[in-house]
C-alpha positions in Angstrom: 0.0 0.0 0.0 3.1 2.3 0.6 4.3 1.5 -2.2 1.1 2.3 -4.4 1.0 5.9 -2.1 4.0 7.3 -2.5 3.6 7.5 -6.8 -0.3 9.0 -6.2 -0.9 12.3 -7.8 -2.1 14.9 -5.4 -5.4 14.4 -3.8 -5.3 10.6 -4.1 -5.6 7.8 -1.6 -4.9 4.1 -2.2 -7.1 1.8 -0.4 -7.7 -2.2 -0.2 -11.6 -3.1 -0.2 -12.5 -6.5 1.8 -10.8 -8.9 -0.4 -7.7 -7.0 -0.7 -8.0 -5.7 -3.8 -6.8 -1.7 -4.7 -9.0 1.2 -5.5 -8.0 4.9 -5.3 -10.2 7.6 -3.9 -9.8 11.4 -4.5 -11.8 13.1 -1.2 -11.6 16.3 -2.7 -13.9 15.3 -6.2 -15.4 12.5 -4.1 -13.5 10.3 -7.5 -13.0 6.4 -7.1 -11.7 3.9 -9.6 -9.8 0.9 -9.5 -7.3 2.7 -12.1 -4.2 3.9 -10.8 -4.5 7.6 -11.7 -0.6 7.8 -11.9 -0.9 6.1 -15.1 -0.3 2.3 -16.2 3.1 1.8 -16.1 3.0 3.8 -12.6 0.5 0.8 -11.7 2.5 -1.8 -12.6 5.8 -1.1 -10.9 3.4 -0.3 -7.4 2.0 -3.7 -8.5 5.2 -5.8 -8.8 6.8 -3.8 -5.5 3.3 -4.8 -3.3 3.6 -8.7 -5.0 6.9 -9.3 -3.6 9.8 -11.0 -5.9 7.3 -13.4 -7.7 5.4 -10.3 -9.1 2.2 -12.7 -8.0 -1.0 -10.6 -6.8 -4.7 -10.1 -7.0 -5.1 -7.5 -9.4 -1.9 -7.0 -10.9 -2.6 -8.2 -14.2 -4.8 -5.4 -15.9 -2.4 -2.6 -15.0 0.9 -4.5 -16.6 -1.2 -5.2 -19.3 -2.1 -1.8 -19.8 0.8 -0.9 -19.8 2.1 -2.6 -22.5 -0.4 -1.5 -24.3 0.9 2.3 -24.1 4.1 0.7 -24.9 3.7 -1.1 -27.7 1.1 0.7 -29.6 2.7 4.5 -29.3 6.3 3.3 -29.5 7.1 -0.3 -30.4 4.7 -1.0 -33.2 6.2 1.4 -35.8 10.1 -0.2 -34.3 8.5 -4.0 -34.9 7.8 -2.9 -38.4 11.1 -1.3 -38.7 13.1 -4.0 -37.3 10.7 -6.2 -39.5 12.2 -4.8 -42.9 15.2 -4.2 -41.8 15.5 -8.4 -41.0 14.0 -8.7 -43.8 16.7 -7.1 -46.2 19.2 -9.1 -44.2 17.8 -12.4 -44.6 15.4 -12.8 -47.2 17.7 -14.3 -50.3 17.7 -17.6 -48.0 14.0 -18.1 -49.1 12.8 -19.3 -52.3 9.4 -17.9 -52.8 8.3 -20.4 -55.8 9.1 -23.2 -53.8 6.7 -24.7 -51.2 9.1 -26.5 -48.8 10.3 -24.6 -45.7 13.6 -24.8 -45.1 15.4 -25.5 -41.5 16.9 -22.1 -42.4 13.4 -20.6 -41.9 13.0 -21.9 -39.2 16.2 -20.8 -37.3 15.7 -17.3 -38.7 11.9 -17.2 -37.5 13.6 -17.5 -33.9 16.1 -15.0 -34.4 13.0 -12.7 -35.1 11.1 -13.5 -32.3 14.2 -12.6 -30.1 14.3 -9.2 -31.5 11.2 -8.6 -30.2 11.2 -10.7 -27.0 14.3 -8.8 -25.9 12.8 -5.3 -26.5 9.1 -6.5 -24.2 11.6 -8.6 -21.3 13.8 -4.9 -21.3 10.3 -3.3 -20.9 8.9 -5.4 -18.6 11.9 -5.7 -16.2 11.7 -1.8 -16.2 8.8 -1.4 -14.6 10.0 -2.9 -11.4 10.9 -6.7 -12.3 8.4 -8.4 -14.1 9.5 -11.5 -16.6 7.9 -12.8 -20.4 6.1 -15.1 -17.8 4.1 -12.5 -15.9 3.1 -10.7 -19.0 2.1 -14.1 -21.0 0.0 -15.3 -18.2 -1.6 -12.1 -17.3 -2.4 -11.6 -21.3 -5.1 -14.1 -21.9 -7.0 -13.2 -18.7 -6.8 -9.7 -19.9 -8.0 -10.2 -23.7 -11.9 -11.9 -22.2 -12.0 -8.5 -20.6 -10.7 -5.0 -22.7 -10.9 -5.0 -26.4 -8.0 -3.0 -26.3 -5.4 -5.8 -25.2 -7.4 -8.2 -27.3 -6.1 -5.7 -30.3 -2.7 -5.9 -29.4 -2.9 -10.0 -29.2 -4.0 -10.2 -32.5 -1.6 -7.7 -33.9 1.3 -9.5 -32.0 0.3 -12.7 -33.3 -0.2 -11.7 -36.8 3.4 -9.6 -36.7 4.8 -12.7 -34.8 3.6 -15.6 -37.0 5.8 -17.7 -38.8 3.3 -17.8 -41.6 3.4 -14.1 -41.8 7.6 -14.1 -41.3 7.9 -16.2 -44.7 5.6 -14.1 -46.6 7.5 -11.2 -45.4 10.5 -12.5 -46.5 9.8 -13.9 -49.4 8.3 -10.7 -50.4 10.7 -8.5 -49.8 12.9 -11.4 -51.7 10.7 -10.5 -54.9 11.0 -6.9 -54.7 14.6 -6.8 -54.2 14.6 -9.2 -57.6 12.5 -6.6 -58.6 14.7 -3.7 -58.0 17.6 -5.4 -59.5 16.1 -6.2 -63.1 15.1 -2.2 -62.6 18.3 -1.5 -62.3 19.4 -3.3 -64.9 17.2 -2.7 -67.5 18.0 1.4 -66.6 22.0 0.5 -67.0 21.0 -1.1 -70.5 19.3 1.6 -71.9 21.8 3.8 -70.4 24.0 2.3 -72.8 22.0 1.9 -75.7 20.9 5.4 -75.7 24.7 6.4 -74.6 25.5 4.1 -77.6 24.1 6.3 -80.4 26.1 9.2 -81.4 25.9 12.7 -82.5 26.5 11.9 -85.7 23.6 9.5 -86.1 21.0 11.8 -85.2 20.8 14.2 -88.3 17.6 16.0 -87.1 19.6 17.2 -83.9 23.1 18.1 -85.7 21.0 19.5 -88.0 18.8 22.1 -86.0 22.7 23.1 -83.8 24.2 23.9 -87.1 21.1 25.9 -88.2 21.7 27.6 -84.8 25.4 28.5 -85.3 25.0 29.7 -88.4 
């Protein structure tokens, strides 16, 4: 309860209601919510310090949840996407897009992806005051029955996440990088052809410069 206190804004009060759960009243508005009005990520780390070492309490689910919301959806999605393309040009001329076996390679690769991302959330998590992958993933699916909001953020997770989606990816950006190259290749050989035709094989132009001079 200290703990959840000492981050209050002005005005507020933590309080436990008979089965120990928090709720925060404001006497001078006469407010009550079970919302930390410090914010979510405020809630969580006042969370993880009243659980103890193990992170385990009543209640502490929603606000982690929450906020990883914040964090993924104003900060991390755009950098998943980023770091998505950016694997992507690294890695994708292992894939053969025409050909429908997967490759151990794929596989392998897939996992390197997921630690990209893993890495970032554990950092995250462990930030707010200790929690683990393990809080977060068990505290997820109780969440998702319950706010549409973290039910949005599972399916877009699991979508960016997917190793269905991860080939596709790659093999995509395989074909356009293909694509680019032929581009470029087709621009260096007309380059040349048109670079190939001189001057003096264009009459019309030599024509109309001498018409000039004179």
């Amino acid at each position: 309860m200290a703990a959840a206190e000492a981050a209050l804004p002005d005005g507020w009060t933590a309080h436990a209601d008979a089965e120990g759960r928090t709720y925060y009243h404001n006497a001078a508005s006469g407010a009550t919510t079970w919302e930390h009005p410090g914010g979510a990520a405020v809630a969580a780390q006042d969370a993880v310090a009243a659980a103890g070492d193990d992170g385990v309490m009543q209640g502490w689910e929603s606000p982690l949840v929450k906020a990883v919301i914040k964090w993924f959806t104003d900060t991390e999605m755009e950098g998943l996407f980023r770091d998505a393309a950016a694997f992507a040009d690294m890695h994708c001329d292992v894939f053969e897009p025409d050909q429908e076996v997967h490759k151990l390679e794929y596989t392998e690769l897939h996992k390197q992806y997921l630690q990209l991302f893993e890495d970032k959330l554990s950092a995250f998590l462990n930030s707010l005051g200790g929690y683990t992958l393990e809080h977060f993933f068990a505290a997820l699916p109780k969440c998702v029955k319950q706010d549409s909001e973290a039910d949005m953020m599972a399916e877009c997770m699991l979508c960016c996440l997917d190793y269905t989606f991860f080939c596709q990816l790659m093999c995509e950006r395989k074909r356009e990088k293909n694509a680019e190259i032929d581009l470029e290749a087709a621009v260096v050989s007309a380059a040349r052809s048109q670079g190939a035709t001189s001057p003096s094989r264009r009459p019309g132009l030599v024509s109309r410069l001498g018409r000039q001079r004179a």
